[in-house]
MARZA-577033 format. One record per residue (C-alpha): residue number from 0; residue in one letter; y, x, z. Coordinates in nm, 2 decimals, padded with zeros to 4 digits, always signed. Each point is the difference from the previous one (the first is absolute). Example, Ala and Ser with C-alpha at 12.3 -4.5 7.8 and 13.67 -1.06 7.14 Angstrom:
2
+-----+------+--------+--------+--------+
! pos ! code !      Y !      X !      Z !
+-----+------+--------+--------+--------+
!   0 !    A ! -00.45 ! +01.23 ! +00.78 !
!   1 !    S ! +00.34 ! +00.14 ! -00.07 !
+-----+------+--------+--------+--------+
# end
This chain:
310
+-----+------+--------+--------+--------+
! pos ! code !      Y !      X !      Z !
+-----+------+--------+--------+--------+
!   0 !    X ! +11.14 ! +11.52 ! +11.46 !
!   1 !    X ! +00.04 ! +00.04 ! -00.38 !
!   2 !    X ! -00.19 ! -00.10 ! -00.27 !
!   3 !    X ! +00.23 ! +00.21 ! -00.29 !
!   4 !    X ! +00.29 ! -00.20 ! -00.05 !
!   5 !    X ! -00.16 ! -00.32 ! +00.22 !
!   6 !    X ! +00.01 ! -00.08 ! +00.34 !
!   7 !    X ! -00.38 ! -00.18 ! -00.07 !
!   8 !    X ! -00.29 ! +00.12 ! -00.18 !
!   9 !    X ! +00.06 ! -00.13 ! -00.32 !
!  10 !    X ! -00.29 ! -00.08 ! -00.32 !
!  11 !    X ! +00.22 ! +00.25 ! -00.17 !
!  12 !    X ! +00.00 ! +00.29 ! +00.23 !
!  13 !    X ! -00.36 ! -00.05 ! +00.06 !
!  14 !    X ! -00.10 ! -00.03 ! -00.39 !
!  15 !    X ! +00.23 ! +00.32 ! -00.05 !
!  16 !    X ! -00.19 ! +00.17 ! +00.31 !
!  17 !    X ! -00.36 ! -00.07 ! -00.18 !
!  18 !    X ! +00.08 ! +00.05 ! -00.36 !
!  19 !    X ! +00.32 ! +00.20 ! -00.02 !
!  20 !    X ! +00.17 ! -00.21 ! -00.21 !
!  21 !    X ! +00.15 ! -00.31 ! -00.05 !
!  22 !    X ! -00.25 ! -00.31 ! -00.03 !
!  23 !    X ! +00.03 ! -00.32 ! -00.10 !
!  24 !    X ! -00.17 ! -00.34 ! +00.04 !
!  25 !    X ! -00.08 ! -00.18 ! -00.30 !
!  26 !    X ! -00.03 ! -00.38 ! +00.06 !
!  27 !    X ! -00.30 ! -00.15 ! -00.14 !
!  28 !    X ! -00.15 ! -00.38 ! -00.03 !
!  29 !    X ! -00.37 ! +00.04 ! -00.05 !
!  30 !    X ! -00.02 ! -00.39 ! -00.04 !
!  31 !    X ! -00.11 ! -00.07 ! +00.34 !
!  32 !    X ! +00.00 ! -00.33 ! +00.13 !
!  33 !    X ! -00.03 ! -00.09 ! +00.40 !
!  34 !    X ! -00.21 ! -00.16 ! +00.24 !
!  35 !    X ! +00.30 ! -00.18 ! +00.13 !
!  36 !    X ! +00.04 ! -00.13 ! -00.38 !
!  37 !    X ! -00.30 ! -00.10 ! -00.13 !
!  38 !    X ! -00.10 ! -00.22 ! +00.26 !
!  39 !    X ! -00.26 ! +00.21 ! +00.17 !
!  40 !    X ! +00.27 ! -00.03 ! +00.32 !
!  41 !    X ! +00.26 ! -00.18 ! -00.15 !
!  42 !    X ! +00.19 ! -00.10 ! -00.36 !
!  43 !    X ! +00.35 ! +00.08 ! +00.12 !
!  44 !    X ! +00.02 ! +00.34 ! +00.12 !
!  45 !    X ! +00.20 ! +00.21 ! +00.29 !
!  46 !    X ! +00.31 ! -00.23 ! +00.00 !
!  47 !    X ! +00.25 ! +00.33 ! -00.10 !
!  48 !    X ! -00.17 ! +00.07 ! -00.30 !
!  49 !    X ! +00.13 ! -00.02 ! -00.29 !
!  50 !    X ! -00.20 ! -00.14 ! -00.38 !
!  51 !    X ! -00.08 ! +00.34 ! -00.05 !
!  52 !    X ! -00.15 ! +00.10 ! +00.28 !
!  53 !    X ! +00.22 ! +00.20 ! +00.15 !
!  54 !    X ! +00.01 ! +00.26 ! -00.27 !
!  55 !    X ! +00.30 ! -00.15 ! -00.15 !
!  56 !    X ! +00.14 ! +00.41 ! -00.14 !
!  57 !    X ! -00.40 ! +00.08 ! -00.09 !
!  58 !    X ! -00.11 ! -00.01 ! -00.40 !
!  59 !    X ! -00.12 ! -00.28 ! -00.18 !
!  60 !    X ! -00.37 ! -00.04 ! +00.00 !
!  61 !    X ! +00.04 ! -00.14 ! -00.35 !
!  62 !    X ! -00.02 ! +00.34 ! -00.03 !
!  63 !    X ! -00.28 ! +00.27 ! +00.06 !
!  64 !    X ! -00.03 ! +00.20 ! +00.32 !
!  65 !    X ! +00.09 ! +00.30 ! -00.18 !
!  66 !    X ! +00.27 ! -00.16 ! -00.25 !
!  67 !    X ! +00.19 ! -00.09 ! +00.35 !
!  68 !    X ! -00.05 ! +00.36 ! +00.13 !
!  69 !    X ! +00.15 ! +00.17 ! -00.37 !
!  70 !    X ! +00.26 ! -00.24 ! -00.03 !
!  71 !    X ! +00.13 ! +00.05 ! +00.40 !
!  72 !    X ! -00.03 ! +00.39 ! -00.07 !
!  73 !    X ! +00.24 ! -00.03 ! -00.37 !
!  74 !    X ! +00.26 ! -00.18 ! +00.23 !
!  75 !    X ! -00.01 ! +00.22 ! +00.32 !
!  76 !    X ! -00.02 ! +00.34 ! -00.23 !
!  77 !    X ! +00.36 ! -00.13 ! -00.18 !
!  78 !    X ! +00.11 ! +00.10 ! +00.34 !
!  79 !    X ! -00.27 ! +00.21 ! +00.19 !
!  80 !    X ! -00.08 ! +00.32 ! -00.27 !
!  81 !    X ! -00.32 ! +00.06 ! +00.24 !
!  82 !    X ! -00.18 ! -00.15 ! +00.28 !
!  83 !    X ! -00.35 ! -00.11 ! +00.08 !
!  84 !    X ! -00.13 ! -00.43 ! +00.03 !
!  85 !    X ! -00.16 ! -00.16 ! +00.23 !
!  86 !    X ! -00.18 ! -00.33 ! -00.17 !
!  87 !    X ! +00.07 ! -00.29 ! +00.25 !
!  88 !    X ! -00.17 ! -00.32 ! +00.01 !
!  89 !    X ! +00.27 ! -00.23 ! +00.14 !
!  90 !    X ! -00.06 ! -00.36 ! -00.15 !
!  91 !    X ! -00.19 ! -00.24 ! +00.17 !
!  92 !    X ! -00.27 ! +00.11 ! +00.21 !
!  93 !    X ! -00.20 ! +00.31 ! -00.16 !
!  94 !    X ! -00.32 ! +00.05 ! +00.14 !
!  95 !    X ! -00.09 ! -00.35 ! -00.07 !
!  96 !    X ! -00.23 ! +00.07 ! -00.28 !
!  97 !    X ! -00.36 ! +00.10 ! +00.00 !
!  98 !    X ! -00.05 ! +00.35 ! +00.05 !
!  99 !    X ! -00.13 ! +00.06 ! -00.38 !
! 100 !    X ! +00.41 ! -00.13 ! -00.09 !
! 101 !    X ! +00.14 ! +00.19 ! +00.26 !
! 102 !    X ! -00.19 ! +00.31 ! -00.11 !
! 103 !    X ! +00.15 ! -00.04 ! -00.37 !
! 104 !    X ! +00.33 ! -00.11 ! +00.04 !
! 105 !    X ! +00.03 ! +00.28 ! +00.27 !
! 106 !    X ! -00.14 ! +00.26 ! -00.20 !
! 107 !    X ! +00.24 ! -00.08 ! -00.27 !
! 108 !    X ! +00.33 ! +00.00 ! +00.18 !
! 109 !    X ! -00.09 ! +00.36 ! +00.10 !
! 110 !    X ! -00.11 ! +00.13 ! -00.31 !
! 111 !    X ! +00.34 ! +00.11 ! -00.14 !
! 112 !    X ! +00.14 ! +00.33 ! +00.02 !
! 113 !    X ! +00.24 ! +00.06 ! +00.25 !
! 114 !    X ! -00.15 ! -00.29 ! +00.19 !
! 115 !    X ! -00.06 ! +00.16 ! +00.38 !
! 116 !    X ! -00.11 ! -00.29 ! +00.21 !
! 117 !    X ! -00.08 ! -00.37 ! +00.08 !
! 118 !    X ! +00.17 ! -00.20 ! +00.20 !
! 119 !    X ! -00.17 ! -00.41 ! +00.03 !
! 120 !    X ! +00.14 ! -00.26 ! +00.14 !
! 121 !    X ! -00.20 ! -00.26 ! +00.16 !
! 122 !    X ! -00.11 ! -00.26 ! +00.30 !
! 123 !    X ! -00.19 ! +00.12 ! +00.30 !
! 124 !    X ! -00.20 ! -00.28 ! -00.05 !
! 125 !    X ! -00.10 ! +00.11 ! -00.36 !
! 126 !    X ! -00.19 ! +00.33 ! +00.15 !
! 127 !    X ! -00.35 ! -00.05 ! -00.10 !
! 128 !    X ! -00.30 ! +00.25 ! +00.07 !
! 129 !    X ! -00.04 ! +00.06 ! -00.36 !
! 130 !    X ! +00.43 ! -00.01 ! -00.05 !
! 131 !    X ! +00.02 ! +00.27 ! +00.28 !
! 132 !    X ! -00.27 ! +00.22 ! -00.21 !
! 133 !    X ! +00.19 ! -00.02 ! -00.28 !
! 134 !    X ! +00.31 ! +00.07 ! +00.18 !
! 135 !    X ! -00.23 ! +00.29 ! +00.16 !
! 136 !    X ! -00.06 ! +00.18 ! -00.36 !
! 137 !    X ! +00.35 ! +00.02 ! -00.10 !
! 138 !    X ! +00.12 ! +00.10 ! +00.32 !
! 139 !    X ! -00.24 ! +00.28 ! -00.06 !
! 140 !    X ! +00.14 ! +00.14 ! -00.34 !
! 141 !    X ! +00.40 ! -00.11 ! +00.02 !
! 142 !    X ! +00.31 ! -00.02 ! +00.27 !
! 143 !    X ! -00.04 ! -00.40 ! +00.09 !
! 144 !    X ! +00.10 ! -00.26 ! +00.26 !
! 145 !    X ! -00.07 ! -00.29 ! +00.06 !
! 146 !    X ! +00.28 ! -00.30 ! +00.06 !
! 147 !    X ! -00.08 ! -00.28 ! +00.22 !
! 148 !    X ! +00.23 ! -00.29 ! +00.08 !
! 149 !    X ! +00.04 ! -00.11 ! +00.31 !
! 150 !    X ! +00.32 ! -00.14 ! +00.05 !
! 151 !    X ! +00.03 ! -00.04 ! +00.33 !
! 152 !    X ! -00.22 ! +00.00 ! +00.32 !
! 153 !    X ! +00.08 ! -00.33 ! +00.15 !
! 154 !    X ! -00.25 ! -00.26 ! -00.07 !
! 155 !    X ! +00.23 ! -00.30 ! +00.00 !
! 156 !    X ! +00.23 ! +00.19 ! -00.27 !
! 157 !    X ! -00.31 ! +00.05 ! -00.19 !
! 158 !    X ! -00.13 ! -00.36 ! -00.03 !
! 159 !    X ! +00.39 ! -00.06 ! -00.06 !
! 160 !    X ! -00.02 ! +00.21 ! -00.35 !
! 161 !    X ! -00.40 ! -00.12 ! -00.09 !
! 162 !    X ! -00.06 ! +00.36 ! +00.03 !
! 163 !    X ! -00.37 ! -00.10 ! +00.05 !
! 164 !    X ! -00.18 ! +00.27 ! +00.20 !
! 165 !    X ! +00.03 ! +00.06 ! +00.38 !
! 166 !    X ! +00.14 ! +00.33 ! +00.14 !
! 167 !    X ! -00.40 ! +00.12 ! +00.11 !
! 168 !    X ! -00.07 ! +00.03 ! -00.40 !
! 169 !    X ! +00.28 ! +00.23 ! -00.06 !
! 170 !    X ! -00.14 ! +00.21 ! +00.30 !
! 171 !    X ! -00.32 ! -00.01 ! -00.17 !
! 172 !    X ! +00.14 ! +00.07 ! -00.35 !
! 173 !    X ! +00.17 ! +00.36 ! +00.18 !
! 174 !    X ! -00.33 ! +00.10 ! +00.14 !
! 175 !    X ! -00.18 ! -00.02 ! -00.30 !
! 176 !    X ! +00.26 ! +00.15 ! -00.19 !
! 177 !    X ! +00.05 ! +00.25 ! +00.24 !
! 178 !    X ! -00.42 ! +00.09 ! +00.07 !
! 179 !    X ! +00.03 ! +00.14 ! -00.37 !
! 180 !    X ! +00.33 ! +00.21 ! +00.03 !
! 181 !    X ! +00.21 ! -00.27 ! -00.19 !
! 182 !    X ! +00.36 ! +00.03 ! +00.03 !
! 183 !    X ! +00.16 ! -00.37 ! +00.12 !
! 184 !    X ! +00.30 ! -00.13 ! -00.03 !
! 185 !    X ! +00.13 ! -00.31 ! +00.15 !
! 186 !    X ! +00.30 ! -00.26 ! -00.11 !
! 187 !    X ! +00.20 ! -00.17 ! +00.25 !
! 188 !    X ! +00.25 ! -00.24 ! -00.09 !
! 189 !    X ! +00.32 ! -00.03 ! +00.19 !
! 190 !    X ! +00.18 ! -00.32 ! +00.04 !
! 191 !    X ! -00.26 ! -00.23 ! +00.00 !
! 192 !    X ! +00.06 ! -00.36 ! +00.11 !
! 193 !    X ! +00.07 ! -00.04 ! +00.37 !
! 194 !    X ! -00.10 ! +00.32 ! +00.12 !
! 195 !    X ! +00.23 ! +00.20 ! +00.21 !
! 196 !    X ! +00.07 ! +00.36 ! +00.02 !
! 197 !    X ! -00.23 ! +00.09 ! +00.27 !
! 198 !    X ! -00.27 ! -00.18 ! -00.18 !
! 199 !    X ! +00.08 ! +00.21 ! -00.34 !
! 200 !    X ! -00.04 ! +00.30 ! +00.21 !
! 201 !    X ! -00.27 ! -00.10 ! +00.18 !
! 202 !    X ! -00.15 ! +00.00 ! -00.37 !
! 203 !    X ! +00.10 ! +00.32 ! -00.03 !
! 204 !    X ! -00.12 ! +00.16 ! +00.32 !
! 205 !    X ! -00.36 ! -00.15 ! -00.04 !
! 206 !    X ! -00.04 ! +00.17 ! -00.32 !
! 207 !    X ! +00.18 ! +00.34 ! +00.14 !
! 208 !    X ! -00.38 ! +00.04 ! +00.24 !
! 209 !    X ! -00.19 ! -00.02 ! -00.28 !
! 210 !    X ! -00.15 ! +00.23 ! -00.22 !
! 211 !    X ! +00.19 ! -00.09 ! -00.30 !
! 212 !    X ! +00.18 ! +00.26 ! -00.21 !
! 213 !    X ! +00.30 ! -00.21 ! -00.19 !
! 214 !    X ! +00.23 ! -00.29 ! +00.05 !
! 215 !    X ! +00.18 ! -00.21 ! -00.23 !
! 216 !    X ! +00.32 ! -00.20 ! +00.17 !
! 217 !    X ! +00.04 ! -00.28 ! -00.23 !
! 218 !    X ! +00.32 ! -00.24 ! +00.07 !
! 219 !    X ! -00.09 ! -00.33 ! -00.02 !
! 220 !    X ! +00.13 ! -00.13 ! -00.37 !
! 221 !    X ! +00.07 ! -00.44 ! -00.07 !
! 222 !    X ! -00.11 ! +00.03 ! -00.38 !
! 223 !    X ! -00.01 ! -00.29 ! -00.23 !
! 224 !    X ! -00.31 ! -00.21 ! -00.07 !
! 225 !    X ! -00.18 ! +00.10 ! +00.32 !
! 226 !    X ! -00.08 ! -00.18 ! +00.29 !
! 227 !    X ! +00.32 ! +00.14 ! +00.22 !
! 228 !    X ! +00.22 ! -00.13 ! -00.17 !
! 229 !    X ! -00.07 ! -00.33 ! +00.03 !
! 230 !    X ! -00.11 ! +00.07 ! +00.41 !
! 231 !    X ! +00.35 ! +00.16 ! -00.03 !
! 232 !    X ! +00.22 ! -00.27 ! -00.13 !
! 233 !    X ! -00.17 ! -00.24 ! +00.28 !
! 234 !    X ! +00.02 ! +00.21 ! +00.26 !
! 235 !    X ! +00.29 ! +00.25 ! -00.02 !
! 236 !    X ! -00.16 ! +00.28 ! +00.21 !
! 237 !    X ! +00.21 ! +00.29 ! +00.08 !
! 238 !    X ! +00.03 ! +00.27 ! -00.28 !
! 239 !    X ! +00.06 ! +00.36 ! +00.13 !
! 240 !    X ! +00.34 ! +00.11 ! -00.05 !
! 241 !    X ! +00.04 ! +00.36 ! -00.16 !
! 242 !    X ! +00.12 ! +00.12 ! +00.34 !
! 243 !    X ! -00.30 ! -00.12 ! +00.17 !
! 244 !    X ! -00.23 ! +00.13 ! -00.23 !
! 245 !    X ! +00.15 ! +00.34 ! -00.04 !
! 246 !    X ! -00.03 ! +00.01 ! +00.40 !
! 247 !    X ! -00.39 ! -00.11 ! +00.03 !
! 248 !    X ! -00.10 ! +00.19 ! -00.27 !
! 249 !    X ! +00.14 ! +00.33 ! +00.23 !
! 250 !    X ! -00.21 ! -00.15 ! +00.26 !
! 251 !    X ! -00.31 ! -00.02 ! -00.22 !
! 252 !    X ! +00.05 ! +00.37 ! -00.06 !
! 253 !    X ! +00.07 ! +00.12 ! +00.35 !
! 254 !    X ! -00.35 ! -00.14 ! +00.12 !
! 255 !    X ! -00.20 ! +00.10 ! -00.33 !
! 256 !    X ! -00.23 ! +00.30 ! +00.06 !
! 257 !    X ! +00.17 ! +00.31 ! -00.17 !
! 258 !    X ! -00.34 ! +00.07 ! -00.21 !
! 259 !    X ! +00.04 ! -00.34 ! -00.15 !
! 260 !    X ! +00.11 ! -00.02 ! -00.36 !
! 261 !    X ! +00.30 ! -00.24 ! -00.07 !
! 262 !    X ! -00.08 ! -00.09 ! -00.34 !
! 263 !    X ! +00.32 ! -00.32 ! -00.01 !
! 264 !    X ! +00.31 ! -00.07 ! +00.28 !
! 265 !    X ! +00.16 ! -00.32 ! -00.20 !
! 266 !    X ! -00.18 ! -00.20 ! -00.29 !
! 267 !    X ! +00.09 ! -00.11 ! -00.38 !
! 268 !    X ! +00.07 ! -00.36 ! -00.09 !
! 269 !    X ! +00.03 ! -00.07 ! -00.38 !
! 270 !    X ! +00.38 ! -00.11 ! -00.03 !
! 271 !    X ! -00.10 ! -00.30 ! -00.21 !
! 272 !    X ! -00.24 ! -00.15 ! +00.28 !
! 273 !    X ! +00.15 ! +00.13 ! +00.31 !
! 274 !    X ! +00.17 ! -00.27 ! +00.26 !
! 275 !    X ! +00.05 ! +00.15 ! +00.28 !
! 276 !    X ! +00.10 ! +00.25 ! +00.15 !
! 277 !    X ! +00.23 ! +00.08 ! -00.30 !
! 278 !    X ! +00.13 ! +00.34 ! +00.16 !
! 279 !    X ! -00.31 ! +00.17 ! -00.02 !
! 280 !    X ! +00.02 ! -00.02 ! -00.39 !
! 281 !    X ! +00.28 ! +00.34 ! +00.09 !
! 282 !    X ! -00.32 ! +00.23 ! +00.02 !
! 283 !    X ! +00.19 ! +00.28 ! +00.02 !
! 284 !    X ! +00.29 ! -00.16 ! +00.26 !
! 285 !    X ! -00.34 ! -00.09 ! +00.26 !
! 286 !    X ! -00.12 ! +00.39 ! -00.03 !
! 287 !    X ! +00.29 ! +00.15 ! +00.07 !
! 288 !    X ! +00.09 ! -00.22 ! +00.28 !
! 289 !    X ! -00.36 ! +00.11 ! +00.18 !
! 290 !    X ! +00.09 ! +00.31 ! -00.06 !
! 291 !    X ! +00.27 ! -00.02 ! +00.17 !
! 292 !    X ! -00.12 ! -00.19 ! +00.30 !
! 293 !    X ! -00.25 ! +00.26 ! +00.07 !
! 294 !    X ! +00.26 ! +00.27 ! -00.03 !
! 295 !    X ! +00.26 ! -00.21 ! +00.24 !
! 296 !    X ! -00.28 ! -00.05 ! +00.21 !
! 297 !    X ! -00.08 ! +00.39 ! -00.01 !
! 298 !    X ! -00.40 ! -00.20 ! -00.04 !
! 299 !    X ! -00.28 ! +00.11 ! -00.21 !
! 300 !    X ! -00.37 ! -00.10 ! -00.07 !
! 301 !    X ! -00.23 ! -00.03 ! +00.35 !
! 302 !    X ! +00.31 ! +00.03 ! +00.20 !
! 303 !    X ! -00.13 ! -00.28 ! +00.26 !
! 304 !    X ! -00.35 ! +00.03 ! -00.12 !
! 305 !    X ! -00.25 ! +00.00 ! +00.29 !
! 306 !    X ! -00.35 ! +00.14 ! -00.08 !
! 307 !    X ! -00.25 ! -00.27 ! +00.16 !
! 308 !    X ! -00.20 ! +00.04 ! +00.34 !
! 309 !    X ! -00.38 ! +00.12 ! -00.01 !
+-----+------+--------+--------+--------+
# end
């Protein structure tokens, strides 16, 4: 199978396929905070992430919502002459607002021209009745998804991280997203602490049965001033070679669901905070060696995926 030039069905082939034209993501902070922050679960966080939330490459929220969007579009158009946005709430967790906020800040990050969808960011534990109405209206008049977090399916990893929600509220979180026709797509990191291959895909097979329409495969980044590094430097679990990674992430792809978007295969570490692994900072060295697996391998996306019993 072929996906244009990929052997998986890439954000950009499917972005192309709906708007005929290259589209890009514009990384927004709508100054957000989290539940896992500000003591409503906890004051310290998922242990990966990083001071900023992990929207260490989105704008500044010093700055307006729509500042952020028109400086992002001078840089890209230096390079891109054309192309449509999609506004993207990465910072933090961003539906954890009252709906009112949400309403505005959303409204605004779609407002400018050439500004084609919505793309937010969130917890599945942040999914409110009201939040899901919201989410509801501007599902309704714009292409959206929805990103949830969940990391990883095993619950022992979870407590490991303080990810703070058990695996039965991300369930719940897809089937209220998925009762109003709202696009999901679910992170997994690979490389967490202690957990083995088959436990990654594992992660990565549970979320394959679902009705889920995007994945994000994150590696698993040590960054600086989080709570890793420090479990890092006293325990010295093992950090997934380039080889190894290169190798699962072909596995991921063989057992994902051809209709299922890939929207990321690798992950970005800022250079200044990044620890480990230090080869994945060669973005461009990890793509092209997955692309070269799967062509070795003659493998493509849904290869060894199996469609679950009734």
């Amino acid at each position: 199978m072929r996906w244009n030039d990929k052997r998986y069905h890439s954000l950009n082939y499917e972005l192309r396929k709906v708007f005929g034209c290259k589209v890009f993501k514009l990384s927004l902070n709508g100054n957000f905070t989290c539940p896992n922050r500000d003591g409503l679960i906890s004051n310290s966080g998922c242990i990966f992430c990083s001071e900023k939330g992990s929207g260490d490459f989105a704008g500044s929220n010093i700055f307006s919502i729509k500042d952020q969007i028109n400086e992002q579009i001078n840089l890209l158009s230096k390079k891109w002459t054309s192309g449509k946005y999609i506004s993207y709430f990465q910072s933090f967790t961003n539906t954890y607002d009252t709906a009112d906020n949400l309403r505005k800040k959303y409204n605004e990050a779609i407002s400018c021209d050439n500004v084609v969808g919505l793309a937010v960011a969130t917890r599945p534990d942040c999914l409110s009745d009201d939040v899901i109405d919201v989410l509801d209206e501007f599902n309704k008049k714009t292409y959206m998804w929805v990103e949830l977090g969940l990391q990883t399916i095993h619950e022992s990893t979870a407590k490991l991280i303080n990810r703070g929600y058990e695996l039965s509220v991300f369930d719940k979180a897809i089937e209220k997203l998925r009762k109003r026709n709202i696009n999901v797509v679910v992170h997994l990191i690979l490389g967490l602490p202690f957990e083995s291959r088959n436990d990654m895909l594992s992660s990565v097979k549970y979320i394959s049965n679902l009705d889920i329409q995007g994945v994000k495969l994150h590696l698993m980044h040590i960054l600086k001033n989080t709570y890793l590094e420090t479990f890092y430097k006293n325990n010295q679990f093992h950090i997934l070679t380039q080889d190894e990674y290169v190798s699962l992430v072909v596995d991921c792809i063989e057992i994902l669901p051809p209709s299922v978007v890939i929207h990321r295969i690798t992950g970005d570490g800022p250079k200044d905070l990044l620890i480990e692994p230090k080869w994945s900072l060669n973005k461009r060295a990890v793509l092209n060696a997955i692309e070269k697996e799967l062509r070795d391998r003659d493998s493509y996306q849904g290869m060894r995926f199996k469609k679950p019993t009734v």
